[in-house]
Residue, then its C-alpha position, 0 to 999 in steps of 0.5 A: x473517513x471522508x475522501x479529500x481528494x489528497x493521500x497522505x505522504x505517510x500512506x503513499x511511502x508505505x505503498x511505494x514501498x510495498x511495490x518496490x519490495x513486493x512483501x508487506x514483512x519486507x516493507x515492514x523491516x525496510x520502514x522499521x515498523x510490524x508487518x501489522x502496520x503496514x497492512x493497516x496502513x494499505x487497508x486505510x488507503x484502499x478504503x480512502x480512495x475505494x480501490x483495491x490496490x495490492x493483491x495479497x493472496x499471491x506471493x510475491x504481493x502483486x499490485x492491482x490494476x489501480x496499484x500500478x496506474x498509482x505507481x506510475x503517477 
Protein backbone atom coordinates (compact mmCIF):
# COMPACT_ATOMS: atom_id res chain seq x y z
CA UNK A 1 0.00 0.00 0.00
CA UNK A 2 1.65 3.46 -0.70
CA UNK A 3 1.49 6.04 2.11
CA UNK A 4 -0.87 8.90 1.55
CA UNK A 5 -0.21 10.62 4.08
CA UNK A 6 -4.29 10.17 5.37
CA UNK A 7 -5.57 7.32 7.59
CA UNK A 8 -8.72 5.80 6.92
CA UNK A 9 -12.09 6.67 9.38
CA UNK A 10 -12.66 2.99 9.25
CA UNK A 11 -8.92 2.12 10.72
CA UNK A 12 -8.67 5.09 13.28
CA UNK A 13 -12.29 3.96 14.77
CA UNK A 14 -11.20 0.50 14.94
CA UNK A 15 -7.75 1.77 16.97
CA UNK A 16 -9.62 4.01 19.03
CA UNK A 17 -11.56 1.47 19.93
CA UNK A 18 -8.98 -1.16 20.77
CA UNK A 19 -7.45 1.66 23.08
CA UNK A 20 -10.53 2.50 24.88
CA UNK A 21 -11.40 -1.06 25.61
CA UNK A 22 -7.93 -2.27 25.56
CA UNK A 23 -8.76 -6.01 24.03
CA UNK A 24 -8.82 -6.63 20.56
CA UNK A 25 -12.20 -9.65 21.59
CA UNK A 26 -13.81 -6.38 23.39
CA UNK A 27 -13.55 -4.04 20.22
CA UNK A 28 -14.38 -6.68 18.14
CA UNK A 29 -17.86 -7.32 20.12
CA UNK A 30 -18.51 -3.42 20.68
CA UNK A 31 -17.86 -2.98 16.63
CA UNK A 32 -19.68 -6.10 15.88
CA UNK A 33 -17.13 -7.77 13.73
CA UNK A 34 -14.60 -11.02 14.59
CA UNK A 35 -11.84 -10.24 16.73
CA UNK A 36 -9.94 -11.58 13.43
CA UNK A 37 -11.01 -8.29 11.56
CA UNK A 38 -9.92 -5.99 13.74
CA UNK A 39 -6.42 -7.59 14.12
CA UNK A 40 -6.31 -7.29 10.21
CA UNK A 41 -7.71 -3.90 10.46
CA UNK A 42 -4.72 -2.83 13.31
CA UNK A 43 -2.19 -4.67 11.12
CA UNK A 44 -3.17 -2.51 7.80
CA UNK A 45 -2.72 0.42 9.80
CA UNK A 46 0.51 -0.19 11.39
CA UNK A 47 1.86 -1.12 7.93
CA UNK A 48 0.31 1.94 6.42
CA UNK A 49 2.35 4.42 8.58
CA UNK A 50 5.24 1.81 9.48
CA UNK A 51 4.76 1.79 13.20
CA UNK A 52 3.78 -0.55 15.83
CA UNK A 53 0.86 0.74 17.49
CA UNK A 54 -0.35 -1.66 20.01
CA UNK A 55 1.33 -4.06 21.90
CA UNK A 56 -0.28 -7.28 21.83
CA UNK A 57 1.79 -9.82 24.16
CA UNK A 58 0.53 -8.28 27.14
CA UNK A 59 -2.96 -8.37 28.45
CA UNK A 60 -4.62 -5.99 29.02
CA UNK A 61 -3.40 -4.75 25.11
CA UNK A 62 -1.19 -1.70 25.99
CA UNK A 63 -0.54 1.00 23.18
CA UNK A 64 3.09 1.85 21.81
CA UNK A 65 4.87 4.85 22.38
CA UNK A 66 3.01 5.94 18.54
CA UNK A 67 -0.33 4.26 19.93
CA UNK A 68 -0.42 6.92 22.58
CA UNK A 69 1.05 9.85 20.76
CA UNK A 70 -2.32 8.81 17.87
CA UNK A 71 -4.65 8.87 20.94
CA UNK A 72 -3.71 12.14 21.92
CA UNK A 73 -4.22 13.68 18.50
Amino acid sequence: MKPTGLLDTHLLNTFVTIAESHSLTDAAKRLGVTQSAISQSLKLMEDSIGLELVARRTKPVQLTHAGRALKQN
